[in-house]
N, CA, C and O atoms as a GROMACS GRO file, in nm:
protein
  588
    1UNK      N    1   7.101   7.661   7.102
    1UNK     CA    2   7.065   7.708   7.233
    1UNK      C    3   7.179   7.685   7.332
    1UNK      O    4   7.204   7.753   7.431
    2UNK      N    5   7.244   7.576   7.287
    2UNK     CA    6   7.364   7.564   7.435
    2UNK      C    7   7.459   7.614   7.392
    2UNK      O    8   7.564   7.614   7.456
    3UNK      N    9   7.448   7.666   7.279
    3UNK     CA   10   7.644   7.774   7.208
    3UNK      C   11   7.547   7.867   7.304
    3UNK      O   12   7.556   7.844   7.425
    4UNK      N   13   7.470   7.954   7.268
    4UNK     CA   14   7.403   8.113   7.320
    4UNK      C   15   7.425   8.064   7.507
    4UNK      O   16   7.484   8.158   7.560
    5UNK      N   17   7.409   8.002   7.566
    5UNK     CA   18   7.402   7.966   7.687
    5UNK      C   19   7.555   7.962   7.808
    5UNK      O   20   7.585   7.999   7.922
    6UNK      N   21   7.618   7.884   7.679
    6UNK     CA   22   7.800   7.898   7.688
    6UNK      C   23   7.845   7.960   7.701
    6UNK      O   24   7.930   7.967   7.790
    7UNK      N   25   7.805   8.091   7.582
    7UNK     CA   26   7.839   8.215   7.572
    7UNK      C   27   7.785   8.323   7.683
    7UNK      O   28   7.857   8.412   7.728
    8UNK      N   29   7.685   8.309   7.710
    8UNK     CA   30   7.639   8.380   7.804
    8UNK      C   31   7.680   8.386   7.934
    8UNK      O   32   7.682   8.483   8.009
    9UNK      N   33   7.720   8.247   7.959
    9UNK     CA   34   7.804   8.236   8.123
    9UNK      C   35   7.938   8.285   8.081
    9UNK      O   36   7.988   8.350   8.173
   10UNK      N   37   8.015   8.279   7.978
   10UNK     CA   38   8.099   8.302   7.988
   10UNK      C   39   8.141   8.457   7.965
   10UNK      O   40   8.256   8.493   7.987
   11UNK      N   41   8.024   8.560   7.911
   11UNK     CA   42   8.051   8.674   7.947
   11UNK      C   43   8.025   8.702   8.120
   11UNK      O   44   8.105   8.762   8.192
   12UNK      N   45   7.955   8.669   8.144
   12UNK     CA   46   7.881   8.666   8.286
   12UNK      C   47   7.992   8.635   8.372
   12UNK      O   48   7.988   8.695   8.480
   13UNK      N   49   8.111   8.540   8.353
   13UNK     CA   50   8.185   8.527   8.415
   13UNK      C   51   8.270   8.622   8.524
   13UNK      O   52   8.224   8.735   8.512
   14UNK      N   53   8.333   8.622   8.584
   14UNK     CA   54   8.427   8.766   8.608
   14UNK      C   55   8.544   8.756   8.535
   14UNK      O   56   8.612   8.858   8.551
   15UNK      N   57   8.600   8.670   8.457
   15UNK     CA   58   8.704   8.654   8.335
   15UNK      C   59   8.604   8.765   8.232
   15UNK      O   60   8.628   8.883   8.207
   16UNK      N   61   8.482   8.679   8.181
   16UNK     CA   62   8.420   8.774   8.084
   16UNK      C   63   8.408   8.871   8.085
   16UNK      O   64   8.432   8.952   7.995
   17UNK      N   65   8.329   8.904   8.288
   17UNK     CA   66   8.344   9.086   8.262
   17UNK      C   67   8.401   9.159   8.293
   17UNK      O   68   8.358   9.269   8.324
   18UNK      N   69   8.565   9.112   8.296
   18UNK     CA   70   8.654   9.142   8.299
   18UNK      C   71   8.711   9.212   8.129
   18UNK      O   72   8.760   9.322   8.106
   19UNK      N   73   8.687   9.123   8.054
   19UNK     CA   74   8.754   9.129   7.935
   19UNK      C   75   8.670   9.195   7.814
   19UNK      O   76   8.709   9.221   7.700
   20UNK      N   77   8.489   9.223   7.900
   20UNK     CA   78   8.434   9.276   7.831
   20UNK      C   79   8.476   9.412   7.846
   20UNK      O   80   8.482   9.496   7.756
   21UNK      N   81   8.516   9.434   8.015
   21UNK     CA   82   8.508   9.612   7.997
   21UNK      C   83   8.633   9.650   7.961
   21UNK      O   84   8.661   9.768   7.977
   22UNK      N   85   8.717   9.575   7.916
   22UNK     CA   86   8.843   9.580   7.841
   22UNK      C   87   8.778   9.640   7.728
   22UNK      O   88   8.751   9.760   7.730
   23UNK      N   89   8.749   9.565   7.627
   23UNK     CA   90   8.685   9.594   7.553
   23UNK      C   91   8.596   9.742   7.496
   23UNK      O   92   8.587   9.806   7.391
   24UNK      N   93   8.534   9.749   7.649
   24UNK     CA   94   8.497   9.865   7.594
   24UNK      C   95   8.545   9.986   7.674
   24UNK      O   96   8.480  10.090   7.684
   25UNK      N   97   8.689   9.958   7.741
   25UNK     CA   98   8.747  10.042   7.796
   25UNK      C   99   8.700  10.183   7.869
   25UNK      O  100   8.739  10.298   7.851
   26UNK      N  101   8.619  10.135   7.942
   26UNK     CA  102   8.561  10.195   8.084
   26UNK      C  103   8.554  10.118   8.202
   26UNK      O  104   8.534   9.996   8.207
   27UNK      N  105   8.573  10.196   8.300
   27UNK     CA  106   8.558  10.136   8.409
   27UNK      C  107   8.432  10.061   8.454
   27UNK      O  108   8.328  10.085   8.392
   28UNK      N  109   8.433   9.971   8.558
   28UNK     CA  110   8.286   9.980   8.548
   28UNK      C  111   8.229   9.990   8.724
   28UNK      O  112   8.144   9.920   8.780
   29UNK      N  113   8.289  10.074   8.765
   29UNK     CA  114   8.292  10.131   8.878
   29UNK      C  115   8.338  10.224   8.955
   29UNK      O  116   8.397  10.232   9.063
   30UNK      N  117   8.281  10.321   8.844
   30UNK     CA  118   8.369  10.511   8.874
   30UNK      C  119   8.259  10.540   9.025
   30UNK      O  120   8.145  10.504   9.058
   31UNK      N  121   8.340  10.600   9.071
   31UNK     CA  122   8.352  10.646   9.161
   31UNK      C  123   8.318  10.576   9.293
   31UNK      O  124   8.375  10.468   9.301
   32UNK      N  125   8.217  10.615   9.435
   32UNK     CA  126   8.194  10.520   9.489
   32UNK      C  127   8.182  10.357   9.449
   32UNK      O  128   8.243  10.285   9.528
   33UNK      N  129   8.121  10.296   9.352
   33UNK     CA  130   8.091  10.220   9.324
   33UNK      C  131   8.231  10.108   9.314
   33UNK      O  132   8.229   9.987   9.294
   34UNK      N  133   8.357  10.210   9.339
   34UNK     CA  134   8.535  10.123   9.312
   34UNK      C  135   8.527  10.086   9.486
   34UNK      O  136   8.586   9.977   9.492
   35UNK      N  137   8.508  10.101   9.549
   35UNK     CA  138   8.516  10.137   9.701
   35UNK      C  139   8.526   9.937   9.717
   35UNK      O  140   8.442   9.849   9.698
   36UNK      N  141   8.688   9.934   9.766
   36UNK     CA  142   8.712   9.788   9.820
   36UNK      C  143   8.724   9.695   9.701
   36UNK      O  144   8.747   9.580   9.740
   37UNK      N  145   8.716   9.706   9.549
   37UNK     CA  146   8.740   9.661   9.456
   37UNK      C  147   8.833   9.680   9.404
   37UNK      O  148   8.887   9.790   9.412
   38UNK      N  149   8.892   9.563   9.319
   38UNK     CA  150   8.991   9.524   9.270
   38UNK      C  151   9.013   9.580   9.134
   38UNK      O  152   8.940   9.558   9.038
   39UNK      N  153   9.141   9.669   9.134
   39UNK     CA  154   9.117   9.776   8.999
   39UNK      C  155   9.124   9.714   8.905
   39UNK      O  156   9.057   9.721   8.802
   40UNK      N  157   9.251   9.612   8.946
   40UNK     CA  158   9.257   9.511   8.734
   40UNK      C  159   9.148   9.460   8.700
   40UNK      O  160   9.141   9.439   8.579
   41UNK      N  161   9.047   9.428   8.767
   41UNK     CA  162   8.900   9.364   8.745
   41UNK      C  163   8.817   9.482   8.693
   41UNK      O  164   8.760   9.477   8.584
   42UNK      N  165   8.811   9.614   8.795
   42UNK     CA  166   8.753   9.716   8.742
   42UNK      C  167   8.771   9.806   8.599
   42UNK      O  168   8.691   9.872   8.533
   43UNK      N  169   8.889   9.781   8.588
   43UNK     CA  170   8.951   9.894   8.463
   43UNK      C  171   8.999   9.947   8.464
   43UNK      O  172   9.059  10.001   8.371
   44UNK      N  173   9.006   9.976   8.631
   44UNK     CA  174   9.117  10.105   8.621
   44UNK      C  175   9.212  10.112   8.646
   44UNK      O  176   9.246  10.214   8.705
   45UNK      N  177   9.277  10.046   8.629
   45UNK     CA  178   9.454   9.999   8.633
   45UNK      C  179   9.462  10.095   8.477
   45UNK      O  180   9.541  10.189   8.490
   46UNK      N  181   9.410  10.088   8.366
   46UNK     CA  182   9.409  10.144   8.249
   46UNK      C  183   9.445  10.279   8.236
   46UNK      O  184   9.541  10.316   8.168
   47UNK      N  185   9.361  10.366   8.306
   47UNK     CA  186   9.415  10.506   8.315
   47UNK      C  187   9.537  10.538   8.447
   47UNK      O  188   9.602  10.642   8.455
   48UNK      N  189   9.546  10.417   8.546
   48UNK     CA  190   9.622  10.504   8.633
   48UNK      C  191   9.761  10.567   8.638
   48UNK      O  192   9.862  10.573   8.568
   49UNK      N  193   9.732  10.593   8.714
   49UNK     CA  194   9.907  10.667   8.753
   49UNK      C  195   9.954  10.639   8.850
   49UNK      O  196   9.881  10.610   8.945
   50UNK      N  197  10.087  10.638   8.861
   50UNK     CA  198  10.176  10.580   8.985
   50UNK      C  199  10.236  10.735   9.046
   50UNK      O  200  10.270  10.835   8.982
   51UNK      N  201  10.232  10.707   9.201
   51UNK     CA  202  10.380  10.792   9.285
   51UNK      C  203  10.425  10.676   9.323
   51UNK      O  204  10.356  10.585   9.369
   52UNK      N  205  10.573  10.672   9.300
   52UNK     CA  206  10.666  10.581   9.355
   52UNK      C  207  10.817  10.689   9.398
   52UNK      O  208  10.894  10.738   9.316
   53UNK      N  209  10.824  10.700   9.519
   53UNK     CA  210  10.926  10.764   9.547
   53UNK      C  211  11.048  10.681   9.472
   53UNK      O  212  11.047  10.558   9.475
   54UNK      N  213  11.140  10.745   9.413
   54UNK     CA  214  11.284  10.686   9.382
   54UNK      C  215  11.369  10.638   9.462
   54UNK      O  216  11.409  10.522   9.449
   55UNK      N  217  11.417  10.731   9.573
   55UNK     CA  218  11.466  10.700   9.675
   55UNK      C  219  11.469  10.672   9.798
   55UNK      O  220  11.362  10.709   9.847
   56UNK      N  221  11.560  10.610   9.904
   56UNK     CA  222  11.443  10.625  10.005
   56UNK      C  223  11.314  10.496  10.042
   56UNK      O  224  11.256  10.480  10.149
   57UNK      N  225  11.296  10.417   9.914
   57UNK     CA  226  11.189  10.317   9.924
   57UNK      C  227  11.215  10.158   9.958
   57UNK      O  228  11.223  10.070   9.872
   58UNK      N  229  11.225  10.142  10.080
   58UNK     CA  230  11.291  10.021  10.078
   58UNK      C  231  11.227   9.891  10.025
   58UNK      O  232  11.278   9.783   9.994
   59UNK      N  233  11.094   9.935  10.026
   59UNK     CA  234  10.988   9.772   9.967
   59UNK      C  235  10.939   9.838   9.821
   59UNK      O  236  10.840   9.795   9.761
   60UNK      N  237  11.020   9.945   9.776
   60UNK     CA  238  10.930   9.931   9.667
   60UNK      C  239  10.778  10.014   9.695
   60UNK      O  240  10.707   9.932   9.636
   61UNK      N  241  10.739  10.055   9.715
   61UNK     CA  242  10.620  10.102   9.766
   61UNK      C  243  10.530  10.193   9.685
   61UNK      O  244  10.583  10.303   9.707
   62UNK      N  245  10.439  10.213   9.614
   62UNK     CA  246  10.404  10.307   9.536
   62UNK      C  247  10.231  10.331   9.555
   62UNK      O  248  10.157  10.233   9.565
   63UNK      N  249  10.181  10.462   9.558
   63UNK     CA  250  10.043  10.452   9.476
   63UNK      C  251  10.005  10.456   9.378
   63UNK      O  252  10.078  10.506   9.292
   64UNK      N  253   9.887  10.412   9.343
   64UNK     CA  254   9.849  10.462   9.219
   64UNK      C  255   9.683  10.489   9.203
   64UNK      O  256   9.594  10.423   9.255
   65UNK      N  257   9.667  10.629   9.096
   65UNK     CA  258   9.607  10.653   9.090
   65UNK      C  259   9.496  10.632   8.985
   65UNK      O  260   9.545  10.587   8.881
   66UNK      N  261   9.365  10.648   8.977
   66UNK     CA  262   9.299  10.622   8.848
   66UNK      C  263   9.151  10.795   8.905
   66UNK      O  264   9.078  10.818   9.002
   67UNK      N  265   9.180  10.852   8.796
   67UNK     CA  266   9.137  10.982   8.762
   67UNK      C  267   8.989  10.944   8.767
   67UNK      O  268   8.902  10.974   8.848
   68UNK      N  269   8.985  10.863   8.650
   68UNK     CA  270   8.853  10.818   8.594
   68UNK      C  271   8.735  10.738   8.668
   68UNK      O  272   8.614  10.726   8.654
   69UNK      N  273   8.856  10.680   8.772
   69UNK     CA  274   8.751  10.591   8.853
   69UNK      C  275   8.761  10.643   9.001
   69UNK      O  276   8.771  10.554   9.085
   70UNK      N  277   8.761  10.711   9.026
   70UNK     CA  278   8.806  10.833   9.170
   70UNK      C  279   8.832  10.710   9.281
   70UNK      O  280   8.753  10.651   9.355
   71UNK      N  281   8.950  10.699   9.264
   71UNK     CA  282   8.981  10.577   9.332
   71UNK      C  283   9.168  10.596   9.330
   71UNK      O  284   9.235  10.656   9.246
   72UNK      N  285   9.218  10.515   9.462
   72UNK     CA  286   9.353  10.498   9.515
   72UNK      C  287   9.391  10.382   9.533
   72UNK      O  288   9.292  10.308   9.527
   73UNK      N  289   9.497  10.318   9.556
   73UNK     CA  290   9.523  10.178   9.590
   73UNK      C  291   9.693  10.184   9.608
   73UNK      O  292   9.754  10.272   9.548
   74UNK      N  293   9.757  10.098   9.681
   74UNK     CA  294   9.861  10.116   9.705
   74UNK      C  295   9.943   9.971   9.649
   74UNK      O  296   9.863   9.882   9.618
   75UNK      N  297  10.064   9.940   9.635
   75UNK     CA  298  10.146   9.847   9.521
   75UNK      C  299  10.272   9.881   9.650
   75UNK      O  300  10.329   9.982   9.692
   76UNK      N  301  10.275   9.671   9.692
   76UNK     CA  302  10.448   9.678   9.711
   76UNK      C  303  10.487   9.608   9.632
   76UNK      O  304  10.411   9.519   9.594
   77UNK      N  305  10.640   9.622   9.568
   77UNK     CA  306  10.682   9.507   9.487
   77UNK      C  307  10.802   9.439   9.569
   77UNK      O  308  10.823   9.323   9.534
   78UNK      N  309  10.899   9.497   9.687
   78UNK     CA  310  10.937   9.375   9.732
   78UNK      C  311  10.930   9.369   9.872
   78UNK      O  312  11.014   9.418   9.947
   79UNK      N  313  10.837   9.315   9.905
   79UNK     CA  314  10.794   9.246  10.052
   79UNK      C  315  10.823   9.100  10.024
   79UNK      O  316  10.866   9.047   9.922
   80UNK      N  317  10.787   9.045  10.145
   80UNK     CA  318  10.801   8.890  10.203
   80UNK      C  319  10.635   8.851  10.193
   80UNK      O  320  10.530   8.904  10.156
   81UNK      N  321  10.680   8.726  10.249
   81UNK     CA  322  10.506   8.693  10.223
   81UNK      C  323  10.498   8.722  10.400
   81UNK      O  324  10.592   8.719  10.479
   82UNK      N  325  10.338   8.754  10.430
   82UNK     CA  326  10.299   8.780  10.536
   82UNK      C  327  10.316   8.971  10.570
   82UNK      O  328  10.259   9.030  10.660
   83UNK      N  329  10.404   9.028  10.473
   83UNK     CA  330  10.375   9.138  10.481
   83UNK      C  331  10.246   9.203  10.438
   83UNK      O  332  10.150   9.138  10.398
   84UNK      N  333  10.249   9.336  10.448
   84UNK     CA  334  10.103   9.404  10.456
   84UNK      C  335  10.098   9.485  10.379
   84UNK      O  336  10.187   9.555  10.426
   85UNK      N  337  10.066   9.536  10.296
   85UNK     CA  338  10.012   9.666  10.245
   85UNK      C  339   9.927   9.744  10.236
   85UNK      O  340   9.829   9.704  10.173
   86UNK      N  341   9.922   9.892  10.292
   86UNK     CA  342   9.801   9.943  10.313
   86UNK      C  343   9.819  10.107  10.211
   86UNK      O  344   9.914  10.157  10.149
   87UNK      N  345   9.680  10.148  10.235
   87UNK     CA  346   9.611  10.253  10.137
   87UNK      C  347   9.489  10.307  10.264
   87UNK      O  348   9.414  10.228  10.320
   88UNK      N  349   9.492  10.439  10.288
   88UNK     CA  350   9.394  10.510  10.388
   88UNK      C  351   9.424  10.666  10.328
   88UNK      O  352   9.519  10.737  10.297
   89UNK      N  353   9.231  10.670  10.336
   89UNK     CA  354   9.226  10.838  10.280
   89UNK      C  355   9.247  10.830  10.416
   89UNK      O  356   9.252  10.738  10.497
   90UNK      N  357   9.260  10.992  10.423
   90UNK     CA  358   9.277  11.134  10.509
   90UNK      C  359   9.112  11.133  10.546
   90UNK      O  360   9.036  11.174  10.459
   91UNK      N  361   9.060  11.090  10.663
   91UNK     CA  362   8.902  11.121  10.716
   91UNK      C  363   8.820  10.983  10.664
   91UNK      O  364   8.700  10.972  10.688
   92UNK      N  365   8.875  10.902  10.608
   92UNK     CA  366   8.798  10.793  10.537
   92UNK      C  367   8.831  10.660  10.531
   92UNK      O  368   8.883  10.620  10.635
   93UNK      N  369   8.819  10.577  10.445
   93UNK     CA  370   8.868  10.437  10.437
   93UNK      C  371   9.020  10.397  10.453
   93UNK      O  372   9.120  10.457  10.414
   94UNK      N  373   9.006  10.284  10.520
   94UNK     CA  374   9.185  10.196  10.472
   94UNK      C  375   9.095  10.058  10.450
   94UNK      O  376   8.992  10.003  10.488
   95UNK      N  377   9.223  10.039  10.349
   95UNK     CA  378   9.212   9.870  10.323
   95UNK      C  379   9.370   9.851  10.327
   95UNK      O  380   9.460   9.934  10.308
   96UNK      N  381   9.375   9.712  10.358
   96UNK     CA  382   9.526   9.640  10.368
   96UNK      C  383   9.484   9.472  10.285
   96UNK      O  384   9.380   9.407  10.283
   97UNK      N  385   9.608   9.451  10.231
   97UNK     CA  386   9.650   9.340  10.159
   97UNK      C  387   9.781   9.251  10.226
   97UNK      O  388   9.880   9.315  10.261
   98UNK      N  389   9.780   9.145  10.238
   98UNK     CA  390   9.874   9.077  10.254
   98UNK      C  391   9.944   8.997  10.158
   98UNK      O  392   9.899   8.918  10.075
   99UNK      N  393  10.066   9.030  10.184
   99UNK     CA  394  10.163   8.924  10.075
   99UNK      C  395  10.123   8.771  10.115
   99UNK      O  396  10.146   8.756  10.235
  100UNK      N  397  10.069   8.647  10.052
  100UNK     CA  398  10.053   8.520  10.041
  100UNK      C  399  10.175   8.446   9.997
  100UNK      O  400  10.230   8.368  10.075
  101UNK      N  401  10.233   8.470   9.848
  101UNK     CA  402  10.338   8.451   9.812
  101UNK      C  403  10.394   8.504   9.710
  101UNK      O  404  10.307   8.531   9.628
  102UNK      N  405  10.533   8.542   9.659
  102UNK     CA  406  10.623   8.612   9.580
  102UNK      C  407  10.632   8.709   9.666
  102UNK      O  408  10.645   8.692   9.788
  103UNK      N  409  10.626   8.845   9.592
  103UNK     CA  410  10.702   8.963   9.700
  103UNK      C  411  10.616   9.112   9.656
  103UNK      O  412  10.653   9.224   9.691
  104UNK      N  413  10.513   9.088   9.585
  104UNK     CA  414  10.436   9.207   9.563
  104UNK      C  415  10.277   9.172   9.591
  104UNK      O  416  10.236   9.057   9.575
  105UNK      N  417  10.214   9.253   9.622
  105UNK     CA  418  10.052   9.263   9.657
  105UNK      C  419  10.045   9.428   9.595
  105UNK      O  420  10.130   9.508   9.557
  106UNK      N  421   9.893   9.431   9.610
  106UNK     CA  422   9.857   9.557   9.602
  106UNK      C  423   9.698   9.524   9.690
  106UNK      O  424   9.642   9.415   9.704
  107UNK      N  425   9.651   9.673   9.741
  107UNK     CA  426   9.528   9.680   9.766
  107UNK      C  427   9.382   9.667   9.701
  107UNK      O  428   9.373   9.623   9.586
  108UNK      N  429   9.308   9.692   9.748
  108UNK     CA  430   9.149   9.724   9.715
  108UNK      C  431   9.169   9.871   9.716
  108UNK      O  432   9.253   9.928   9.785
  109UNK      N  433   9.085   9.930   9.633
  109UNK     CA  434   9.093  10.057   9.585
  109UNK      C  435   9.003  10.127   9.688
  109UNK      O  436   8.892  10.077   9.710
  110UNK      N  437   9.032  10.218   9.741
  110UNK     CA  438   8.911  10.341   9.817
  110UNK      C  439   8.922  10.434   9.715
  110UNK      O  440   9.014  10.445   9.633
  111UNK      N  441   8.796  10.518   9.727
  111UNK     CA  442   8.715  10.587   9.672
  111UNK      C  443   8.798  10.754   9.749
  111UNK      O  444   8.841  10.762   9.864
  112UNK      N  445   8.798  10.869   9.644
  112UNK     CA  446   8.862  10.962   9.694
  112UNK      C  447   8.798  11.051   9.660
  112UNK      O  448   8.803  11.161   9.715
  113UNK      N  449   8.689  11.011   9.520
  113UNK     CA  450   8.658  11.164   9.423
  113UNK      C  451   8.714  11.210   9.365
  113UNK      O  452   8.828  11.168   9.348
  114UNK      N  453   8.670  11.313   9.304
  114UNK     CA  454   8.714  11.422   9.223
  114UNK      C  455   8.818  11.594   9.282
  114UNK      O  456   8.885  11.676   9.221
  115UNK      N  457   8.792  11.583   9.375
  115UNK     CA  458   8.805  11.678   9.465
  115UNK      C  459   8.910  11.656   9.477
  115UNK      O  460   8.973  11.587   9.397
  116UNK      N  461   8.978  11.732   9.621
  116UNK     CA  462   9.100  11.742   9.691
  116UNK      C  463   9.099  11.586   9.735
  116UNK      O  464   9.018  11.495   9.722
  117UNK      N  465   9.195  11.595   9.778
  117UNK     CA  466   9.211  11.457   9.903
  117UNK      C  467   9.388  11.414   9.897
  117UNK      O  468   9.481  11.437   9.819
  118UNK      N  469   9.364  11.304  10.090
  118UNK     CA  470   9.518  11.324  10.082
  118UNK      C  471   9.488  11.172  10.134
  118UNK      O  472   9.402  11.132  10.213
  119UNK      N  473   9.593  11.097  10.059
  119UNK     CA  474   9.586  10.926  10.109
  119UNK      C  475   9.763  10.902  10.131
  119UNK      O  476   9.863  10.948  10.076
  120UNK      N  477   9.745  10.829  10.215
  120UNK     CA  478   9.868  10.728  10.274
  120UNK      C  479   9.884  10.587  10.252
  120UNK      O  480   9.786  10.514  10.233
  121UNK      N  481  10.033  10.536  10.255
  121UNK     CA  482  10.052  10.390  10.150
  121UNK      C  483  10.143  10.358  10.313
  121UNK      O  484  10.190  10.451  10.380
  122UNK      N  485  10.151  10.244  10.344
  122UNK     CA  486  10.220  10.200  10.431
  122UNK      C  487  10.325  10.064  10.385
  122UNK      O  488  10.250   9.997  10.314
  123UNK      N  489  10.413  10.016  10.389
  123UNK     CA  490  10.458   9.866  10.397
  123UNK      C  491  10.505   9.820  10.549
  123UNK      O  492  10.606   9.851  10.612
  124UNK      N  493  10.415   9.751  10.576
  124UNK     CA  494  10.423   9.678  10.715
  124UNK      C  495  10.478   9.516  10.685
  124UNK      O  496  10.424   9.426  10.620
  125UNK      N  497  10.602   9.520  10.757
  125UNK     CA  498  10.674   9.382  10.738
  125UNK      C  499  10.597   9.301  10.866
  125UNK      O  500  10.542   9.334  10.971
  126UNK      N  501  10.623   9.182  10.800
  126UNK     CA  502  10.540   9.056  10.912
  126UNK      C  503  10.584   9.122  11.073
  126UNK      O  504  10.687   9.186  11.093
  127UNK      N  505  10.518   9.102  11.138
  127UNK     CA  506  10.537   9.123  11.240
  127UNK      C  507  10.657   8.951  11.295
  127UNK      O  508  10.624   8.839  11.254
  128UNK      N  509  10.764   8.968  11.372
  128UNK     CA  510  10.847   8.901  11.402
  128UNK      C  511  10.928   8.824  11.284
  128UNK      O  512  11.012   8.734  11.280
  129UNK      N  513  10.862   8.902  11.190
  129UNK     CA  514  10.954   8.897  11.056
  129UNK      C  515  11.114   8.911  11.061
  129UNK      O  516  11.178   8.957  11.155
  130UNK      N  517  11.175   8.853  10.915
  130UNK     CA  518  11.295   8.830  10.902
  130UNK      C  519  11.285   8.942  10.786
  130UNK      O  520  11.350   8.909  10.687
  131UNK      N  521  11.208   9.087  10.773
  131UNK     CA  522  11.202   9.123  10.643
  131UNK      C  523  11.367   9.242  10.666
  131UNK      O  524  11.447   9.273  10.754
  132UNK      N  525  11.338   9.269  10.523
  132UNK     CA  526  11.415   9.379  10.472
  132UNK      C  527  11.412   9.504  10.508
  132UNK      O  528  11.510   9.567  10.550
  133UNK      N  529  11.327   9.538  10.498
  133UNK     CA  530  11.269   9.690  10.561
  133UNK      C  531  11.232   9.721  10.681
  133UNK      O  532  11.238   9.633  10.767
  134UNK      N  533  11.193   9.833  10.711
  134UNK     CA  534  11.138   9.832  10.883
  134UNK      C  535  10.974   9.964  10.800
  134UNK      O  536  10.972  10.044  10.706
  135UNK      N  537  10.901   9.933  10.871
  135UNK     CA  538  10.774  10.040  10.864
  135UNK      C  539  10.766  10.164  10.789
  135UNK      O  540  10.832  10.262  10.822
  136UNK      N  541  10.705  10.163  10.710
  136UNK     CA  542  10.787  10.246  10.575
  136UNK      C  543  10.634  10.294  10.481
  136UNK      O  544  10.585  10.207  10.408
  137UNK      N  545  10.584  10.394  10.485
  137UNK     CA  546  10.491  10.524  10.443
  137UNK      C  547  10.532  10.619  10.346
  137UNK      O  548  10.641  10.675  10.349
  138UNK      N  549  10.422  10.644  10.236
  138UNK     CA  550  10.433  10.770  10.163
  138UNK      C  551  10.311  10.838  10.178
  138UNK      O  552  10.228  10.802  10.260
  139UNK      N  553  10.298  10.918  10.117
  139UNK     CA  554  10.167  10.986  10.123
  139UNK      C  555  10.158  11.092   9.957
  139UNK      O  556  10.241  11.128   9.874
  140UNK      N  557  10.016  11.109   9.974
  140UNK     CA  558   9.992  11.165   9.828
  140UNK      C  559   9.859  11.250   9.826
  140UNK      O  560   9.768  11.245   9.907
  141UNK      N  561   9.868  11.317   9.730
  141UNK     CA  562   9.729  11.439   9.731
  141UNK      C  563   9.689  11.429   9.560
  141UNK      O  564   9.764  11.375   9.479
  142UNK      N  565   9.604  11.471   9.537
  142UNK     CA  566   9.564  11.531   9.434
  142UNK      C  567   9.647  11.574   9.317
  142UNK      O  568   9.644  11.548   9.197
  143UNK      N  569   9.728  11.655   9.397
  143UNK     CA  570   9.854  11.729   9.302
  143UNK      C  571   9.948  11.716   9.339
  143UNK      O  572  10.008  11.818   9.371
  144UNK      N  573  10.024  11.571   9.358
  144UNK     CA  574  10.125  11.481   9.356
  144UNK      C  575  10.130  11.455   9.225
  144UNK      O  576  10.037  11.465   9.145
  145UNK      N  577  10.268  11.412   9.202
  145UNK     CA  578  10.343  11.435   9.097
  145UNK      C  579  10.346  11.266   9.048
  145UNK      O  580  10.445  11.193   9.052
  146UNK      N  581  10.198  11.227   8.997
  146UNK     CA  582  10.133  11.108   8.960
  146UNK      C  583  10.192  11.093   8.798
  146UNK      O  584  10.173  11.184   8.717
  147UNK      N  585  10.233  11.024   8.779
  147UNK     CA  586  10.349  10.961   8.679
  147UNK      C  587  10.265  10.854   8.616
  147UNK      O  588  10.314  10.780   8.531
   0.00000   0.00000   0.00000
C-alpha cells in the first residue's frame, strides 16, 4: 500500500506530470487551456518552432511556436538579469518574464488558435540598466517563416 501511494504522488507530482505527458507525447493543454502556462511543463516545447531573426538581434530574441498547442511564447538568450521579456497577440494577451539570473528567460505561452494571428516579442533591458541592447521587437504571423 505505501509503494502504490509513493507512486501515486509521484505521478501526481508536476515532475510526474510532467514526464508522464512526455511519455505520452501530447500536450496537455491544446489550445485555450496553454493560456499563461509554461510550455516545457505543457509539451509543447516538443512540436515547436522558432522565428529568430539572424541579424539585427541584439539579445538574441526569438519566438516560438507550437501548432499543436495553439499557443506563442517568446525566448531571450542574452539579457542581464532584471531584463524583461515579452510575448502579446495582436487584440489579446501579453505576458512578460523577467531575467532572475544567467541571461535567458522565456515567457508563459498565450493562446492564438488555429487561425490567422499576429504576435509581438519584445526585449526590454532593466530599466537604468547597464545592458547591451536598447528596446528591441520582432513580430510574427501565422505564415512566418517558423523554423
Amino acid at each position: 500500500m505505501a509503494i502504490v501511494s509513493s507512486l501515486t504522488a509521484a505521478i501526481l507530482s508536476p515532475l510526474g506530470e510532467h514526464l508522464l505527458n512526455r511519455m505520452l507525447e501530447e500536450p496537455t493543454c491544446p489550445g485555450e487551456a496553454c493560456e499563461g502556462k509554461n510550455p516545457g511543463r505543457q509539451g509543447c516545447d516538443e512540436d515547436a518552432r522558432t522565428f529568430k531573426p539572424a541579424t539585427g538581434n541584439p539579445a538574441v530574441l526569438q519566438l516560438r511556436y507550437s501548432e499543436e498547442c495553439q499557443a506563442v511564447w517568446a525566448k531571450i538568450e542574452h539579457g542581464g538579469k532584471g531584463d524583461l521579456v515579452t510575448v502579446e497577440v495582436s487584440g489579446g494577451t501579453k505576458r512578460a518574464a523577467e531575467i532572475n539570473y544567467g541571461d535567458d528567460q522565456y515567457t508563459p505561452m498565450v493562446h492564438v488558435g488555429d487561425d490567422e494571428f499576429e504576435v509581438s516579442a519584445c526585449a526590454v533591458p532593466k530599466a537604468g540598466g547597464a545592458g547591451t541592447y536598447e528596446y528591441y521587437c520582432i513580430h510574427g504571423t501565422e505564415a512566418t517563416a517558423w523554423r
